[in-house]
N, C-alpha and C positions, 0 to 999 in steps of 0.2 A: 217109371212113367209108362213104360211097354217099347212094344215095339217101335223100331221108327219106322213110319211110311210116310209122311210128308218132305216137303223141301219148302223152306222158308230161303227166297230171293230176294235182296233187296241194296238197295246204297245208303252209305252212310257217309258223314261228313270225316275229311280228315284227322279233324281235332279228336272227332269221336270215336275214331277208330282207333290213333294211336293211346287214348286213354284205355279203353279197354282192353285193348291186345297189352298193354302195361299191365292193368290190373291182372288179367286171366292169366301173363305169365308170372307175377309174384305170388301167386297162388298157387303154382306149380298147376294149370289145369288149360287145358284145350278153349279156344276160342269159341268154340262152338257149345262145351259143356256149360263155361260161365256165363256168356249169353244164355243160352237155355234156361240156365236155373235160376236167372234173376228175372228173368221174365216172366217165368211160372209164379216164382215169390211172389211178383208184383201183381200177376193176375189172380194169386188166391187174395191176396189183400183188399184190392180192390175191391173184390167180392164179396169179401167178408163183409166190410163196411157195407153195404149196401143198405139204406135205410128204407128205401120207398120199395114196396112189393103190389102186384097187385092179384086181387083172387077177384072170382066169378062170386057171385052173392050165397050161392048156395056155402062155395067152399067157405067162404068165410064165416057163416054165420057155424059150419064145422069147426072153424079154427078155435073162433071165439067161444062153443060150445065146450071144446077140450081145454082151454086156458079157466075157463070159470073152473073147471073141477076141480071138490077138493082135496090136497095135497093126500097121495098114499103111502099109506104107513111102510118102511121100508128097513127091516129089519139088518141088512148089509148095510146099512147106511149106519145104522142107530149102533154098532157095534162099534163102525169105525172111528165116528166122530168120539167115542166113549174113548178112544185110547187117547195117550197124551201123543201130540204133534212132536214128530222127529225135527221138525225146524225152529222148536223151540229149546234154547240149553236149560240146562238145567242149574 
């Protein structure tokens, strides 16, 4: 993630605390890393889902300019899908 330079302060409820200090030590991991790292999970998820965007008219009518075009020919592509799928048995 990089370096840390922040500090995140804050209260939690007891219930909530001793769930999690449960879970982060069945995990063998720091309270402070499984916090972190469920949180980041939770905020690329969130993100990811995102449906509604919004662009300036110009951009958009770029967006939509680049979505019309049609598809390029793409020779790494065309080899790979030519081999047989390794998740298929045989």
């Amino acid at each position: 993630m990089g370096q840390v330079s922040e500090r995140w302060d804050f209260r939690v409820a007891a219930e909530a605390d001793r769930l999690v200090r449960r879970a982060a030590e069945s995990a063998n991991r720091t309270l402070t890393d499984f916090v972190l790292d469920a949180a980041v999970l939770e905020a690329e998820r969130v993100l990811a889902d995102r449906r509604h965007f919004e662009l300036a008219p110009e951009q958009w009518a770029r967006f939509v300019e680049i979505i019309d075009r049609p598809p390029r020919e793409s020779p790494g592509l065309k080899r790979l899908f030519s081999r047989p799928s390794i998740f298929v048995q045989k």
